[in-house]
Each structure stands twice: as C-alpha cells, then as structure tokens.
PAVO-966385 format. One record per atom (N, C-alpha, C): residue number from 1; atom name; x, z, y. Coordinates in steps of 0.02 Angstrom, whole numbers. Layout:
NUM	CA	X	Z	Y
...
REM end
This chain:
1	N	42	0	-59
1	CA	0	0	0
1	C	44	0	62
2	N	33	-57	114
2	CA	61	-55	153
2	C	18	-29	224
3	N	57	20	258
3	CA	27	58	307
3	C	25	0	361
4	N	-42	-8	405
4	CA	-38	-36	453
4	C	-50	-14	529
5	N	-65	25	542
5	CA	-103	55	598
5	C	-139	114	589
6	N	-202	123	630
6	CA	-208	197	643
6	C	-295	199	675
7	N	-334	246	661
7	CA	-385	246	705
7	C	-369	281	752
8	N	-395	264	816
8	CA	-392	275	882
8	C	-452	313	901
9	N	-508	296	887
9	CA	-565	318	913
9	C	-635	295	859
10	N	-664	336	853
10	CA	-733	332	808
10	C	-792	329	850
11	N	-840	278	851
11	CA	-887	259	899
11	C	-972	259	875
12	N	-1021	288	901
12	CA	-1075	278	843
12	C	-1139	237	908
13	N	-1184	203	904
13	CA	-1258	208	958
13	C	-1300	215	896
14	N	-1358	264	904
14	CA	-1427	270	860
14	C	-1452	237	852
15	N	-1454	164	921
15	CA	-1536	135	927
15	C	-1475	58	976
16	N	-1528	38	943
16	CA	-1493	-58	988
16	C	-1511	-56	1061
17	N	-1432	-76	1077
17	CA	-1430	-65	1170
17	C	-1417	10	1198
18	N	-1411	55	1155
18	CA	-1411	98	1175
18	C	-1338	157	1175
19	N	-1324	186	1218
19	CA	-1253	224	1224
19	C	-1220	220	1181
20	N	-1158	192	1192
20	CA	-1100	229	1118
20	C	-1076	280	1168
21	N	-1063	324	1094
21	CA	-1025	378	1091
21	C	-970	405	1042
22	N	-916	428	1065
22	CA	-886	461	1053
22	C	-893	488	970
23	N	-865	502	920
23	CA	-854	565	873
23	C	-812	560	834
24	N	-806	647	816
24	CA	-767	662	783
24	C	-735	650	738
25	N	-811	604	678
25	CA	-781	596	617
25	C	-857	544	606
26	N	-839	502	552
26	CA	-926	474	562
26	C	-927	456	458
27	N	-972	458	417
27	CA	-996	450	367
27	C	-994	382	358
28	N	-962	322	321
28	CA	-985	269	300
28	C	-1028	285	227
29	N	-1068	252	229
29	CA	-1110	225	175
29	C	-1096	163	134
30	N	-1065	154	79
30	CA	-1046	80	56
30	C	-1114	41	54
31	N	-1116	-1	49
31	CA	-1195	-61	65
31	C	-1243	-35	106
32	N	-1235	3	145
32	CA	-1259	43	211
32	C	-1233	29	276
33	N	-1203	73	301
33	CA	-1149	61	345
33	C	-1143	142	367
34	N	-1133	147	450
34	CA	-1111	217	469
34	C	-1172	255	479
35	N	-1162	326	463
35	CA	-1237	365	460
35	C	-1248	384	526
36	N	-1300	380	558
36	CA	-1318	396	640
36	C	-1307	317	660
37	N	-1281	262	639
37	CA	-1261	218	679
37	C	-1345	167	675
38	N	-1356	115	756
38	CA	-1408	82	727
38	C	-1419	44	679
39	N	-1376	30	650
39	CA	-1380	-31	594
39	C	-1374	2	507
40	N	-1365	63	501
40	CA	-1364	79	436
40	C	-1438	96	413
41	N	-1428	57	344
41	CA	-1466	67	321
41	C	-1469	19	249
42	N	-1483	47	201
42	CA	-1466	15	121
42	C	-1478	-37	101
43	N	-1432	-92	93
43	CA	-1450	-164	81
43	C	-1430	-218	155
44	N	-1399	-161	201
44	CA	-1391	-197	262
44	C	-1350	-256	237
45	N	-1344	-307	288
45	CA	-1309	-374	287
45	C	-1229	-331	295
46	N	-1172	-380	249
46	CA	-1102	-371	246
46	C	-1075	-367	326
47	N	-1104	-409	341
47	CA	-1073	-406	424
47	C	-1084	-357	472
48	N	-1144	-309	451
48	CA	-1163	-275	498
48	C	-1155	-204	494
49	N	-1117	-180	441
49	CA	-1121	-107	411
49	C	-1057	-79	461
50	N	-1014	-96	485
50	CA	-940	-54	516
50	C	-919	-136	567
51	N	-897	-118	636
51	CA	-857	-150	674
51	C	-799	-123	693
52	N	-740	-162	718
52	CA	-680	-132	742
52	C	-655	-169	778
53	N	-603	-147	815
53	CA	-589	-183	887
53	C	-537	-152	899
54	N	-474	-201	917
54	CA	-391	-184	924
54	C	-401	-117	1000
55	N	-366	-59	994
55	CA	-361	-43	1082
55	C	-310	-92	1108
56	N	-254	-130	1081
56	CA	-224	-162	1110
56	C	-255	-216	1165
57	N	-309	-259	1129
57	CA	-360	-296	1137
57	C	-427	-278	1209
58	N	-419	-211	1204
58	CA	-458	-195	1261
58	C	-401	-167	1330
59	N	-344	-150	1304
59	CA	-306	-139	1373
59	C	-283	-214	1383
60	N	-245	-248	1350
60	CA	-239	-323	1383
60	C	-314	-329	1420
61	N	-375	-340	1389
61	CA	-424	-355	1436
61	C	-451	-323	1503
62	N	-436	-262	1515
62	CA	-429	-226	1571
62	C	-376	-223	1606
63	N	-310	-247	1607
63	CA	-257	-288	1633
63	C	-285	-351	1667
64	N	-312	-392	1633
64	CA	-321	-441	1658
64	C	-374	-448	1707
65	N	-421	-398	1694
65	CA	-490	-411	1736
65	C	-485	-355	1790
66	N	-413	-324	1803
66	CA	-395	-267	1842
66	C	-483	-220	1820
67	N	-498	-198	1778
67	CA	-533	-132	1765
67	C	-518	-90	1719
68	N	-555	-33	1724
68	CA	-557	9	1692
68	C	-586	40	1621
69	N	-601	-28	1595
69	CA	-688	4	1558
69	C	-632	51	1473
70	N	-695	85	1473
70	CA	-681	137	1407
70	C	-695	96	1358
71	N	-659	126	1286
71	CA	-671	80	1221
71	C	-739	100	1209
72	N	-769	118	1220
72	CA	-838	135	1192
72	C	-892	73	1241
73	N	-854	52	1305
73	CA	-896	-18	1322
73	C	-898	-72	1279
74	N	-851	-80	1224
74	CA	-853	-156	1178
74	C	-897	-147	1124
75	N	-930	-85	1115
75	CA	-980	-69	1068
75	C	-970	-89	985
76	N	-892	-74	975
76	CA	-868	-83	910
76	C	-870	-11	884
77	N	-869	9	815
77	CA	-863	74	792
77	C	-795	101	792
78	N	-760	51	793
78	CA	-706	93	734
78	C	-647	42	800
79	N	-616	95	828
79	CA	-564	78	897
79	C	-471	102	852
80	N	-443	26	844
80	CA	-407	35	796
80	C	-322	29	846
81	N	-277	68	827
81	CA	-222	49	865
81	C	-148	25	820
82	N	-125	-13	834
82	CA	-54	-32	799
82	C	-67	-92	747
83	N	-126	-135	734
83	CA	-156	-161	676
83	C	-152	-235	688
84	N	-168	-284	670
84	CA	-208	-359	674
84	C	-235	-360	625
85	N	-307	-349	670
85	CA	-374	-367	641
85	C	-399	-438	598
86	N	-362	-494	648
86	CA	-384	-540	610
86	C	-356	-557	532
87	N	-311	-538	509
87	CA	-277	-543	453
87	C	-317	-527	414
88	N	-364	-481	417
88	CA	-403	-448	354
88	C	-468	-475	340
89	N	-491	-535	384
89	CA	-536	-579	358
89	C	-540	-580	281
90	N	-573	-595	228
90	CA	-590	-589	177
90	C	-529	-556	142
91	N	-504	-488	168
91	CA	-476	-461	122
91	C	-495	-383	144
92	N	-467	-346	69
92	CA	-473	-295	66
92	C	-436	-226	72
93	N	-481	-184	120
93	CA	-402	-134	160
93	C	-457	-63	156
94	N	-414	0	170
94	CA	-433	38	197
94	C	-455	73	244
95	N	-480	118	269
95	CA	-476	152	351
95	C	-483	238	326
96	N	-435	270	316
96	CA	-441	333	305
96	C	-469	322	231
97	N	-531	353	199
97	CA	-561	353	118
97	C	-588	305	119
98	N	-601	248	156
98	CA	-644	227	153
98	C	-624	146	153
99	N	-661	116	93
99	CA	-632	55	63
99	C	-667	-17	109
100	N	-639	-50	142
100	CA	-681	-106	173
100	C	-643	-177	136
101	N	-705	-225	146
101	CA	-689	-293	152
101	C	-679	-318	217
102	N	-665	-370	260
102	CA	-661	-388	319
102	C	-705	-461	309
103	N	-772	-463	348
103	CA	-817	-503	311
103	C	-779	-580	373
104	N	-783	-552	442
104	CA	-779	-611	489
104	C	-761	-576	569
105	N	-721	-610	601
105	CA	-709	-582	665
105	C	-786	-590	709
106	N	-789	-536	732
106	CA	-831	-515	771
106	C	-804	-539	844
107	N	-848	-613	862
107	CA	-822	-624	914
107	C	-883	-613	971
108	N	-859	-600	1045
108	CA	-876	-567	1083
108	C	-949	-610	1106
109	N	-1025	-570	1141
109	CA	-1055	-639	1144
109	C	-1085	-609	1223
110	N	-1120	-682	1255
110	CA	-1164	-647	1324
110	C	-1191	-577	1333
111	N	-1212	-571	1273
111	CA	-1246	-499	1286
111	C	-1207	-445	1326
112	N	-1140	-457	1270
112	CA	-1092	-402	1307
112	C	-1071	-400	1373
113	N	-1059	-488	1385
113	CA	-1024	-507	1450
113	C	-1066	-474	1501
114	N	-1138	-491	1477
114	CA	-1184	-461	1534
114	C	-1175	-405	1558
115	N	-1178	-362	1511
115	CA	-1205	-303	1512
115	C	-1131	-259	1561
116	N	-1071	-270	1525
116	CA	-1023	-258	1562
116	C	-1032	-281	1659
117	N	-1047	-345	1651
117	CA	-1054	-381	1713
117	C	-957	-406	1732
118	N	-933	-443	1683
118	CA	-872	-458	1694
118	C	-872	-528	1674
119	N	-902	-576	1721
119	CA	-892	-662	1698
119	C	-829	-658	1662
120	N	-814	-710	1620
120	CA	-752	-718	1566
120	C	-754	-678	1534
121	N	-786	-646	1510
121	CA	-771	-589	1460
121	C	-764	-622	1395
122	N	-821	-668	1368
122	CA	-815	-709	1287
122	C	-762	-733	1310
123	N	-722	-783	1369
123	CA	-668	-818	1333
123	C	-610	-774	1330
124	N	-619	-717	1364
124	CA	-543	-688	1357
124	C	-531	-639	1311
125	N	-610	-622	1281
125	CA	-589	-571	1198
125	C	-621	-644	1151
126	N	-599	-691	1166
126	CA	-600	-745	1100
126	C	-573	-747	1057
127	N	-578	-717	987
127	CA	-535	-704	934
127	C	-474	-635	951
128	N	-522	-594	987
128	CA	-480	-533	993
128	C	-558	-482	1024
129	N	-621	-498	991
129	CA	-659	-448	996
129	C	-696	-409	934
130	N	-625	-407	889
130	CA	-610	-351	835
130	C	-663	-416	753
131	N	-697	-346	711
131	CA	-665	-381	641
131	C	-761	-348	634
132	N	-793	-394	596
132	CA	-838	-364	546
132	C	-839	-330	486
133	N	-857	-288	464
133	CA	-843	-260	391
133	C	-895	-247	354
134	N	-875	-262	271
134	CA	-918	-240	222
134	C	-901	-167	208
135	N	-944	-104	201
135	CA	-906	-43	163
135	C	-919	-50	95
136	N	-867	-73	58
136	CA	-864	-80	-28
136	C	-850	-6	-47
137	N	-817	48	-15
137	CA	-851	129	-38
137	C	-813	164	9
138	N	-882	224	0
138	CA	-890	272	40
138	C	-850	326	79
139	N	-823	357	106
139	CA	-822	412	139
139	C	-813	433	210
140	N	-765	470	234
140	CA	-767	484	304
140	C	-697	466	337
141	N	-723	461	413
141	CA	-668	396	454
141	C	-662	435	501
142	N	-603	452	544
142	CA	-596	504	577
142	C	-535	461	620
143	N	-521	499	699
143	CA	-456	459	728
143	C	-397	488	693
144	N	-381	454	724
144	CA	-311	483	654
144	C	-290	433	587
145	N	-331	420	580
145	CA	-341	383	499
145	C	-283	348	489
146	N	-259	319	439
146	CA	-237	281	428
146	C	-272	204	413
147	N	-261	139	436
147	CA	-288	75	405
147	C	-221	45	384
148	N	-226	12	294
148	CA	-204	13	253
148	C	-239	-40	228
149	N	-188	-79	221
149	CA	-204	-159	192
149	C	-182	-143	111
150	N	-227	-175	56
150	CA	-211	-170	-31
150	C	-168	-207	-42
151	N	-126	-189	-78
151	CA	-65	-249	-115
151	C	-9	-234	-106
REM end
C-alpha cells in the first residue's frame, strides 16, 4: 500500500442546497454513502455516495480569483491534501477504514459557479473539482486519515 495523502477536512449538508458543515468524523455506508449527508441512502447511485476535492485545488483557485472562500464552499465531502485525485478514476483506494472506488471526476457545474457568484469558476476547477466515489465498505473518515491507493 502506497501512502498518498491525507484528509484535511470532513464535510457533511442534510438537505440539497443546503449548508456544509464542518465534522469531526462522518460514517460512510458502503452502497449508501455518508450518514447525515443529503444523498445517503441504500442503493444510492455509485457516483453519488462520497465526494472529494484536492485543498491544493481550492487554494490555487482562490489565488487566482484573489478570494477567500472556505473548503466547505465547493460542497465536496471529503477535503483531501497531498493527493491526485484524478488518478483514482476507476480504481481502488482507501480514506482512513474506509474502502472506495473512484467512479468519475466530479467536475464543477453552474450551480456552483452561481451560487459562489465567481464567473469562471467551471473553467478554472475543470478537471480539478475533485473525484466521485463508490463506498465498496464501510467505516469512519476523520481529518487526519490517511488516503491510500491498493497495490
């Protein structure tokens, strides 16, 4: 197992459109996703159970757009530091206990741009607005973690 990086920050919203926040530690569910998060729930789609997003990826983008915004504005779960995300497209890695596939990059769309209110936002997190994931099994994801590519 080769060590790759690190969690940075654990991110959850209850309800679509609505606040991320912050925590401590968050529950994946394998064919679920994160518990409290809006999208879990049993049988969910591969793409939609866990997101992640480089911090590298969000300070270059706040460099460039001279702001400030917090990782919890890109509305990814899982705020990863030291890693490349895109590598793990259909492969299989860790994050702390917890076993993922990497289904497809999660690329950035209007919604977000809007909502931020930062024109350019899709082209400048284009293939750097983090990774979709399957949870193939269960446990808990905490900052700190280790992410850990198999092989």
């Amino acid at each position: 197992m080769l060590t790759q990086g690190e969690v940075a920050v654990v991110c959850l919203s209850a309800t679509e459109g609505g606040t991320i926040r912050e925590v401590s530690e968050v529950v994946a569910t394998a064919g679920a996703g994160l518990e409290g998060d809006r999208y879990c729930a049993f049988g969910a789609a591969p793409e939609t159970q866990l997101t992640l997003i480089q911090v590298e990826a969000i300070d270059e983008f706040n460099e460039m757009f001279s702001t400030d915004l917090p990782v919890t504005a890109f509305r990814r779960n899982v705020i990863t530091r030291g890693v490349d995300l895109n590598p793990l497209v259909d492969r299989i890695f860790t994050v702390g206990e917890v076993q993922l596939r990497g289904v497809e990059l999660c690329e950035p769309c209007a919604y977000l741009q809007n909502l931020l209110e930062v024109p350019g936002l899709v082209k400048q997190l284009a293939h750097k607005g983090g990774l979709r994931c399957e949870i193939l099994g269960g446990g808990l994801i905490r900052p700190g973690d280790l992410v850990s590519s198999i092989g």
